[in-house]
C-alpha positions as CSV (number, residue, x, y, z in Angstrom):
1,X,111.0,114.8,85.3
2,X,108.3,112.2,86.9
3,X,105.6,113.8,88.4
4,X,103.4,111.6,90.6
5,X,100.5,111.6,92.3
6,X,100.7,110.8,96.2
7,X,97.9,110.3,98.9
8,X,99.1,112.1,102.0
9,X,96.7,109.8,104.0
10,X,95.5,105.9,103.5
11,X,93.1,103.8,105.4
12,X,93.5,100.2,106.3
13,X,90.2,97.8,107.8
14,X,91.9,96.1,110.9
15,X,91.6,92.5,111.0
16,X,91.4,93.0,114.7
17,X,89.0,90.7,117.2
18,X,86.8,89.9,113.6
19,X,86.2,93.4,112.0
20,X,86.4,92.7,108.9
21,X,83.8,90.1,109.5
22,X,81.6,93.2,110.7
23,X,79.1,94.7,108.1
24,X,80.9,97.8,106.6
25,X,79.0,100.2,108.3
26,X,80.1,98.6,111.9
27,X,83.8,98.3,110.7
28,X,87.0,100.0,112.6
29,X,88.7,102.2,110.2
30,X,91.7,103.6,110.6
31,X,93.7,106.5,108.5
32,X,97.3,107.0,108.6
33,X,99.9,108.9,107.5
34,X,101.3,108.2,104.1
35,X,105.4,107.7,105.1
36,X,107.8,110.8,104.3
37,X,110.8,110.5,104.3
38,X,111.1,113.3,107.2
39,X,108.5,110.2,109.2
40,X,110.6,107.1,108.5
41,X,113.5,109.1,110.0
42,X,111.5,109.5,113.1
43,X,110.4,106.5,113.6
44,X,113.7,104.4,112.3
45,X,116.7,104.9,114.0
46,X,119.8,104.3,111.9
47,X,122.1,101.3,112.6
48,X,124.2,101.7,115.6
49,X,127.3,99.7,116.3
50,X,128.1,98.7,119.8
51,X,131.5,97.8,120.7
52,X,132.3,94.6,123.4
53,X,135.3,94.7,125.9
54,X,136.8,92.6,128.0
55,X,137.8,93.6,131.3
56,X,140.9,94.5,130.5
57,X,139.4,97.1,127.5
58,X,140.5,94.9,124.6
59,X,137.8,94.7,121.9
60,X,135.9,91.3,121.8
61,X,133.9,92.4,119.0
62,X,131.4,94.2,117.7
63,X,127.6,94.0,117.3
64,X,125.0,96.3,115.7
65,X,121.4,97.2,116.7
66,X,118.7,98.8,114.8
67,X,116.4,100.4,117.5
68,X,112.7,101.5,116.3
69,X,110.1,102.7,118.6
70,X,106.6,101.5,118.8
71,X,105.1,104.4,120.8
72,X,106.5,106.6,118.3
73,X,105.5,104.7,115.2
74,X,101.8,104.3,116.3
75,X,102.1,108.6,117.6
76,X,102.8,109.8,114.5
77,X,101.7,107.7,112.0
78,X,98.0,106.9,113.2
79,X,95.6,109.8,111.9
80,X,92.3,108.6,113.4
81,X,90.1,105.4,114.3
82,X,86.7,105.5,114.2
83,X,84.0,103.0,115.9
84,X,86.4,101.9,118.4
85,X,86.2,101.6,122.2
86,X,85.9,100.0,125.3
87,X,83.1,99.7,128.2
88,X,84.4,99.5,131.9
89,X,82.6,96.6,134.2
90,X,79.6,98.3,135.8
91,X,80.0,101.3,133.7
92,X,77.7,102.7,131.1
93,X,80.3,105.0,129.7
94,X,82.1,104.2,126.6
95,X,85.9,105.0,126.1
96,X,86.4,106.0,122.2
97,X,89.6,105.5,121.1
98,X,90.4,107.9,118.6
99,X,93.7,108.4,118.1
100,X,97.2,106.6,118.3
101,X,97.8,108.2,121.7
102,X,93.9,106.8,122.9
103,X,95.4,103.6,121.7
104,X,98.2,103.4,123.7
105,X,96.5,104.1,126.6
106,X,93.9,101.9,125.9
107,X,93.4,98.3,127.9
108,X,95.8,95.2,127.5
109,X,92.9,93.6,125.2
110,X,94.3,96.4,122.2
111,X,97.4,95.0,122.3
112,X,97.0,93.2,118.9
113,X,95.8,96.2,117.6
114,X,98.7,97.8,118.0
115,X,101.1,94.6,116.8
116,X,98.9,95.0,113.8
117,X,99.1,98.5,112.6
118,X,102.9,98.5,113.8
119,X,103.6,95.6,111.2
120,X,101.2,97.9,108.8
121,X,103.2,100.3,108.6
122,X,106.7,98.7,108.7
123,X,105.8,97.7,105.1
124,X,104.8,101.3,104.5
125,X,107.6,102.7,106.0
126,X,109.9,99.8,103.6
127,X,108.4,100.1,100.2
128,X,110.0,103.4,99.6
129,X,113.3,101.5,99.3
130,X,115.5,101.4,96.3
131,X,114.6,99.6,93.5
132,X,116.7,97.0,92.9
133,X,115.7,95.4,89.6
134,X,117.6,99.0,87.8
């Protein structure tokens, strides 16, 4: 029997409006959940078959759809962010976005953000895959 050893948690540097060009202690770091099995069920809905008619409810044919939420991805798989946040005009108060929920609630501008971290952990959620080589 393999045993191995598994992170539950990993952190990723966003490339995100130049932060990695930010000196370390500056950066935007963000921890996520390590996929499980149980997550990647969540978040990936399983294929889903949609049959076409015609008008008369003869089959035209068939397509299939594989439907994956954003929302939900960045939900449950973002842990925390640190050093990130957002200043309203004529307001000295600062908005920390903390979580994958602050996120999505943030302004327009964090939309990249979130493209980023979803494509993040797309791979994650994909390297568990079979291994096709055996």
């Amino acid at each position: 029997m393999a045993i191995r050893t598994i992170s539950k948690e990993k952190t990723y540097i966003p490339k995100f409006d130049g932060n990695r060009d930010e000196p370390p202690e500056s950066q935007c770091v963000v921890r996520y959940k390590a996929p499980t099995i149980d997550l990647k069920n969540q978040i990936i809905t399983t294929p889903v078959a949609i049959g076409e008619y015609d008008e008369n409810g003869k089959s035209t044919g068939m397509k299939v759809e594989i439907k994956q939420n954003d929302e939900t991805m960045i939900r449950k798989m973002t842990v925390s962010l640190t050093k990130l946040g957002y200043q309203e005009d004529g307001s000295e108060d600062i908005t920390y976005i903390k979580t994958g929920a602050d996120l999505l609630k943030a302004p327009i501008e964090y939309e990249p953000l979130i493209k980023e971290l979803t494509e993040l952990y797309n791979k994650e959620l994909k390297a568990g895959g079979v291994d096709e080589k055996n």
